[in-house]
C-alpha positions as CSV (number, residue, x, y, z in Angstrom):
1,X,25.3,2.1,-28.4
2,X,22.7,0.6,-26.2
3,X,22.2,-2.1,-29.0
4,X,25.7,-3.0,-29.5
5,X,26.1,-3.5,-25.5
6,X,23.2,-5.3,-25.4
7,X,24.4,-7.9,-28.4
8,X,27.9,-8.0,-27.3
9,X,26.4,-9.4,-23.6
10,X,24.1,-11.9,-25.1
11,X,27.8,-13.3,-26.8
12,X,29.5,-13.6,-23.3
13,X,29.7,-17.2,-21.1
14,X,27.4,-17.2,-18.5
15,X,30.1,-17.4,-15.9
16,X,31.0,-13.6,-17.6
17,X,27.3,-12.1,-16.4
18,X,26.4,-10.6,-13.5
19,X,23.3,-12.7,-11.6
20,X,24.5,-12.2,-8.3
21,X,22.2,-11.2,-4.8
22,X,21.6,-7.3,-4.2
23,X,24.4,-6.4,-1.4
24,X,21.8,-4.3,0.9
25,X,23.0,-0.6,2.3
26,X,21.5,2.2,4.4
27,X,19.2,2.8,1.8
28,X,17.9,-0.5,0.8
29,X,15.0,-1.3,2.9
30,X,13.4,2.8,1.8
31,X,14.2,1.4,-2.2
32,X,12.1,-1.6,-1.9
33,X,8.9,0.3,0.2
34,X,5.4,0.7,-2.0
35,X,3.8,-1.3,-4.1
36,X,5.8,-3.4,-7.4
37,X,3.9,-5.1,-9.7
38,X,4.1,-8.7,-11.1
39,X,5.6,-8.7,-14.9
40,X,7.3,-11.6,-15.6
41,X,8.8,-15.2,-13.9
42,X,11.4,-17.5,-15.4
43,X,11.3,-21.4,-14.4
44,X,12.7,-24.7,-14.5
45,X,10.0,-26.9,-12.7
46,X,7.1,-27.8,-15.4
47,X,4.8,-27.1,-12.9
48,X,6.0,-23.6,-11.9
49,X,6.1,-22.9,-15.3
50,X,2.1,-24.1,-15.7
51,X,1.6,-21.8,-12.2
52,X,3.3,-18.9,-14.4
53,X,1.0,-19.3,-18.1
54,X,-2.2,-18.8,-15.5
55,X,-1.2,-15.5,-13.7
56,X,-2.8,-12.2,-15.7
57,X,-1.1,-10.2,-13.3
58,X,-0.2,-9.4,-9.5
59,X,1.5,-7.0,-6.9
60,X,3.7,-7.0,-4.0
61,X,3.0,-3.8,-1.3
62,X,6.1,-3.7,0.7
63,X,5.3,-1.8,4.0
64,X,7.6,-0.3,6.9
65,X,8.3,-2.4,9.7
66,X,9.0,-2.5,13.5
67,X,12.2,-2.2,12.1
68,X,14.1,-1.8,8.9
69,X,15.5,-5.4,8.8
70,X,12.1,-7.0,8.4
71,X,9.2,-5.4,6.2
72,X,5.9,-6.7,5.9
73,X,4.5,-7.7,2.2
74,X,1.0,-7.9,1.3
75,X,1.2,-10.4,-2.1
76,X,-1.9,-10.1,-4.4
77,X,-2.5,-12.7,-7.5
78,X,-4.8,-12.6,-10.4
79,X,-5.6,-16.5,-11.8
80,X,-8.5,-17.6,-13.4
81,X,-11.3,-15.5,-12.1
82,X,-10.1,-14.9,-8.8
83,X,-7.0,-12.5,-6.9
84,X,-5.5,-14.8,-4.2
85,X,-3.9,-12.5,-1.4
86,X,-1.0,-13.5,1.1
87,X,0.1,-11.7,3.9
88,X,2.2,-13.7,5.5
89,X,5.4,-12.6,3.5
90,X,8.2,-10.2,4.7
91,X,11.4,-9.2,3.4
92,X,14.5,-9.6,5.5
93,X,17.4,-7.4,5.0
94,X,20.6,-8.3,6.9
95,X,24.1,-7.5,5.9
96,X,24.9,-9.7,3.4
97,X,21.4,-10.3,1.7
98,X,18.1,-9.4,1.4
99,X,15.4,-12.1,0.7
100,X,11.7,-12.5,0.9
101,X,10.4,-15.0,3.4
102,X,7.0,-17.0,3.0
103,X,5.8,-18.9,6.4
104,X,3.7,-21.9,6.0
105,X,2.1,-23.9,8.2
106,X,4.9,-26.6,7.3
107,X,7.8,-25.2,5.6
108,X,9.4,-21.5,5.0
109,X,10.1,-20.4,1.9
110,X,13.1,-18.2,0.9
111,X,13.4,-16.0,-2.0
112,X,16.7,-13.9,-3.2
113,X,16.5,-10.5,-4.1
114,X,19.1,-10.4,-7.2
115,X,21.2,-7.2,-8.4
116,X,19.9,-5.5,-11.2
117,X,21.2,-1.6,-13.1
118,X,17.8,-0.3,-11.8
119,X,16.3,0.7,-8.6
120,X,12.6,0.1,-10.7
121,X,12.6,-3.1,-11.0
122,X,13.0,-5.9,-8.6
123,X,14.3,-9.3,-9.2
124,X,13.6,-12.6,-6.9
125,X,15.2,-15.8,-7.2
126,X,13.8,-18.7,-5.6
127,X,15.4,-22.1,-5.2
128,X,13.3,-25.4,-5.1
129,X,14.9,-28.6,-3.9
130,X,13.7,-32.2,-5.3
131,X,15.4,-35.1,-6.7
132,X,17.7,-31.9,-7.7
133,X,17.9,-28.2,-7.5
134,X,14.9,-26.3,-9.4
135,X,15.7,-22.4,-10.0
136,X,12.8,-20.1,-10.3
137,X,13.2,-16.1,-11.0
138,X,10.4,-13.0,-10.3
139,X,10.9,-9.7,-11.9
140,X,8.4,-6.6,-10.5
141,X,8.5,-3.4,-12.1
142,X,7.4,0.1,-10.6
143,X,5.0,0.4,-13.5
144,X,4.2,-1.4,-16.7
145,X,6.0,0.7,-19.1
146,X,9.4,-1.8,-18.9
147,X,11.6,-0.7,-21.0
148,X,13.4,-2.5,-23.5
149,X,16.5,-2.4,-21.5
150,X,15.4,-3.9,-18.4
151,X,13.0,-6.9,-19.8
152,X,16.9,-7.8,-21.8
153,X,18.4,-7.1,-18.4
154,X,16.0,-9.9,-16.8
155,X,16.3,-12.7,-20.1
156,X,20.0,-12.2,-19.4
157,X,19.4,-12.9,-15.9
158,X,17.5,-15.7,-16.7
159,X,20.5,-17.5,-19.1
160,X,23.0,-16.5,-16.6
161,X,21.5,-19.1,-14.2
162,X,20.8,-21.8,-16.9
163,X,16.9,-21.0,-17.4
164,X,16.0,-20.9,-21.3
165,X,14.1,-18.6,-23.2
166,X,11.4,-21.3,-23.3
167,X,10.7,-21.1,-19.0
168,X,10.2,-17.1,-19.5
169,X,6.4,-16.1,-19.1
170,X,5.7,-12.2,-19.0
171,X,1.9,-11.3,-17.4
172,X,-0.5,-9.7,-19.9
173,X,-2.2,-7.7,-17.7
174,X,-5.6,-8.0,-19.4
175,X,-8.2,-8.2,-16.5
176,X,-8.6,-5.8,-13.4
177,X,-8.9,-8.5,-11.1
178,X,-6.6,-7.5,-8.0
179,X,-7.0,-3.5,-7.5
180,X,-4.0,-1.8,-6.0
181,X,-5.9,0.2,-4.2
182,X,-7.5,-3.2,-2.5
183,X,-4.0,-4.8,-2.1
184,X,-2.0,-1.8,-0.5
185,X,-5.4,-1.8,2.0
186,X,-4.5,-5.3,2.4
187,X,-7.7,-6.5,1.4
188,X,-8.8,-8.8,-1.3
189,X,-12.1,-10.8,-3.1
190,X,-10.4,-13.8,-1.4
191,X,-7.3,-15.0,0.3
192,X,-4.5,-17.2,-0.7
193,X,-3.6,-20.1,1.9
194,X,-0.4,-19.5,3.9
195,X,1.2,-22.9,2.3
196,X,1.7,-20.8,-1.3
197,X,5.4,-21.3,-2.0
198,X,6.3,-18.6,-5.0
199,X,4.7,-15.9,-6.6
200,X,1.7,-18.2,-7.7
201,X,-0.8,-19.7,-5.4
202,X,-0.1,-23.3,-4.0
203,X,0.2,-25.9,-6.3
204,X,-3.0,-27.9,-6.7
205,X,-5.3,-25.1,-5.9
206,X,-8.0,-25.5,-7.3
207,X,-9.6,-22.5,-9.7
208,X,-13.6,-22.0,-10.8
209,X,-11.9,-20.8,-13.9
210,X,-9.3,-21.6,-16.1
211,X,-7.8,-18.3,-18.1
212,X,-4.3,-19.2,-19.2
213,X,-1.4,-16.5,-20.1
214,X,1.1,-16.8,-23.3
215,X,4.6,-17.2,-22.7
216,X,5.9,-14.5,-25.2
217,X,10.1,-14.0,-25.2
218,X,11.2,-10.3,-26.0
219,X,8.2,-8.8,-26.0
């Protein structure tokens, strides 16, 4: 049954899917407290896309804040041989939306928290502008053992806003760079610079070591 519904939404126009922001409630900012981890990003930007095929894996801890409209995130990244840390990342929750806010020294970055069928697995849509509009999605799971359902859920996500299979790059988790334990602490090896714009470190960072990732679609 699963199967068929799954097939029958991978028929409909993209106008037909859902891919719209998370309408917070009461219960919102408790759902998103604790620590998610980093399994897959979607991009249209060649260069985001590079950022994704180097990230083995990473975290977000979402902590309680002076209030439950603002939550403070601690945001841990394995690349190369090194976890790059950020902590200067909140999520805002106000009545119509809730997104995750980067400061920078320069600029403020804005992510959307999307509306996915399961309260495991969180979904963050960022939007770069250049010479046009550059959509970039951020899926976090309460554990590793996605299932089936929810990595479709995401790839259906992704088409709905125009990204192809291609710009989908799931983590492989293969080193034990970034410990959770270290990130929920708020402490790591080394730390990221405040001007990081997505879930990667800021672009032209440079790295002692060079470990890339596979892009691999329906794992």
């Amino acid at each position: 049954m699963v199967a068929a519904i799954l097939i029958l939404t991978s028929l409909l126009p993209a106008a037909a899917l859902r891919c719209g922001a998370l309408r917070p409630d009461n219960s919102t900012a408790a759902k998103l407290l604790g620590t998610w981890l980093y399994m897959a990003g979607a991009a249209q930007l060649p260069r985001h896309l590079l950022e994704m095929l180097l990230i083995d894996h990473g975290y977000l801890h979402v902590e309680p804040g002076a209030s439950e409209q603002e939550l403070p995130i601690t945001q841990s990244v394995a690349m190369g041989n090194q976890c790059l840390t950020n902590n200067s990342t909140y999520m805002e929750i106000t009545a119509d939306s809730t997104t995750l806010v980067k400061e920078a020294k320069t600029q403020q970055t804005v992510g959307t928290v999307m509306d996915l069928s399961s309260e495991d697995v969180l979904l963050i849509q960022h939007q770069l502008q250049r010479e046009r509009t550059y959509l970039g999605l951020y899926l976090y799971a309460r554990n590793l053992s996605m299932s089936r359902a929810q990595r479709e859920e995401f790839e259906t996500h992704a088409r709905c806003l125009g990204l192809s299979e291609e710009g989908i790059v799931y983590a492989p988790w293969r080193r034990e760079l970034c410990q959770m334990e270290e990130v929920e602490r708020g402490k790591s090896p080394w730390t990221e610079p405040s001007a990081a714009v997505t879930a990667s470190p800021p672009l032209g960072t440079r790295m002692l070591q060079g470990t890339g990732n596979r892009s691999h679609i329906g794992q």
